[in-house]
N, C-alpha and C positions, 0 to 999 in steps of 0.2 A: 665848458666847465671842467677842469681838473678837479680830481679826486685823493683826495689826502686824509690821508691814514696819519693818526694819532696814537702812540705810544706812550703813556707817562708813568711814571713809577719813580721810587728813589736810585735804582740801579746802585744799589752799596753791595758790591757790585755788580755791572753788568754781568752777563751769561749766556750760552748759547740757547738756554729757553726765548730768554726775550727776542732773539737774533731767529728762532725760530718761527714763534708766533709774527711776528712782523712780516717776517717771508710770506710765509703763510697767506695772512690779512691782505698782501698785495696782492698775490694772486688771484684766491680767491673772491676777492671784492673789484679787482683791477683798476687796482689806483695808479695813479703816478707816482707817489712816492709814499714813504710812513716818516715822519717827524718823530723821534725818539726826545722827550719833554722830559729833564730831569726836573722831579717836584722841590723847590725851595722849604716849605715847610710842608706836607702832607698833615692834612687837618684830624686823619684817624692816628697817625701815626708820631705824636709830639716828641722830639727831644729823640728819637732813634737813630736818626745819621749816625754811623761812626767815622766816617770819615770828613774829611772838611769837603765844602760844596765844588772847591777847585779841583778835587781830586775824583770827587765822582762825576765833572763837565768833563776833564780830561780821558777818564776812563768811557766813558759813551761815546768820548769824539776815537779814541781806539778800534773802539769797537765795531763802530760802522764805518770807517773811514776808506774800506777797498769796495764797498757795495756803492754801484751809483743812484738808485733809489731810495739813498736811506739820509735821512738830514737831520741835523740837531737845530731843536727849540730852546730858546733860553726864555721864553716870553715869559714863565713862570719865575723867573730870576731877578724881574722888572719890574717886582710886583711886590710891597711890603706885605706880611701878616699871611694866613694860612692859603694855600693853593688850592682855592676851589673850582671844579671843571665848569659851572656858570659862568663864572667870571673870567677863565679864560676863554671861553667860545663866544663869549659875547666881544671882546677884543680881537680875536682870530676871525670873526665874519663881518667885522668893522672893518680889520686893515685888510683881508684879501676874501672882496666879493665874489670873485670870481672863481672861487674854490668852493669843493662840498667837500664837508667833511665829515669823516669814520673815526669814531673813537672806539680803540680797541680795551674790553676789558675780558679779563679772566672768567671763569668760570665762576669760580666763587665769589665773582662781585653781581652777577647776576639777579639773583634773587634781592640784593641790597641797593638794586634802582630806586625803589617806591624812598628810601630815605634819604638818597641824594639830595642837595642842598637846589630848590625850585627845580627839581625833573621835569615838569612841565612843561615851561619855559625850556629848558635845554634839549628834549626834543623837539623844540620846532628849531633847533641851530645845527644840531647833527645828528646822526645814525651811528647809534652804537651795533660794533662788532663783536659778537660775544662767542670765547672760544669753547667749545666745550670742554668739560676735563670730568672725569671719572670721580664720582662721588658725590659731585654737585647737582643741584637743580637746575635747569636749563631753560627753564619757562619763570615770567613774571609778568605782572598784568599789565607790562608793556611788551610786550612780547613779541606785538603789530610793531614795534618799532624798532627791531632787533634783528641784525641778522646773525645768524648761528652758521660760526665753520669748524670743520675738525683739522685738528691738527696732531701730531705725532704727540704722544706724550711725553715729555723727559723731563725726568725726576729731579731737576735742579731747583736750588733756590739760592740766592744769595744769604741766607743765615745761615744755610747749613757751609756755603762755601767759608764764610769768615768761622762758623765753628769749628772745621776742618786746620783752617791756618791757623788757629789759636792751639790747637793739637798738634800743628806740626807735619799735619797729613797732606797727601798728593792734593791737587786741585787741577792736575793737567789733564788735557779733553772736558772741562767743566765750563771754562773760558775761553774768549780766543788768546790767542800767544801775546799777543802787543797788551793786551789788558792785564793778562799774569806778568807780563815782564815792568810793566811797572806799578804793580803790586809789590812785588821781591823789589823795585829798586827805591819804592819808596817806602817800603817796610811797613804797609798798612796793614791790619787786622791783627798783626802779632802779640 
């Protein structure tokens, strides 16, 4: 069985946190690769995109595109109406049996297992990897079904990068280079 790491998020934009935590998640979990899944519509998060859906594929496929463990998911992109993680793990262990899969989430999504949409049912299709980060809770009453790594902390997020370019401020060392360069060439978050 190969072991694949799940990454999803809107990446508006990418960052060297997600680039980190990914790292990270393969090591310590030793997968074969992480799937970086940009979400088409994110069900907590309506109507946030700022950028068009082409531009944040293309920025992910930047992003990962010199790491050889690192792959992009569109399966979310296949799929009308809001992107819920049941509904894509139940399609992810339909088309490749022969995979286990790691879904990697944040710290602060932790504690907000028990309201996922059928958690239930979604632990028995994968093993979430839950990274710790400072200030959050790290235990939920799924907790047997969690596995917890540390990772570096870095203080990045993609709002505060687009609040930065709406300011006119640096953003270099926040992203990789191919991602900033076409950011400036497409004039997003200005």
């Amino acid at each position: 069985m190969r072991k694949i790491g799940l990454l999803g998020g809107t990446f508006d934009p990418p960052h060297f946190g997600h680039l980190l935590i990914a790292e990270q998640a393969l090591e310590a979990c030793q997968l074969d690769e992480v799937w970086f899944m940009p979400t088409k519509i994110p069900p907590h998060k309506k109507g946030s995109n700022l950028c068009s859906d082409e531009d944040r594929i293309e920025m992910v496929k930047k992003a990962i595109n010199d790491h050889p463990f690192f792959k992009l998911s569109l399966i979310e992109f296949e799929r009308n109406g809001p992107s819920y993680t049941i509904e894509t793990m139940k399609e992810l262990t339909a088309m490749y049996k022969e995979n286990d899969f790691y879904f990697i989430i944040g710290g602060d999504m932790i504690e907000y297992l028990p309201k996922w949409k059928e958690i239930d049912e979604l632990l028995n299709l994968v093993t979430f990897v839950g990274v710790k980060r400072p200030g959050f809770i790290s235990t939920s009453i799924y907790s047997d079904n969690l596995v917890l790594i540390n990772v570096p902390q870095l203080e990045i997020s993609s709002r505060d990068i687009r609040e930065r370019l709406k300011q006119g401020r640096s953003i270099r060392y926040l992203l990789p280079d191919h991602v900033l360069a076409y950011i400036k060439e497409r004039q997003l978050y200005g």
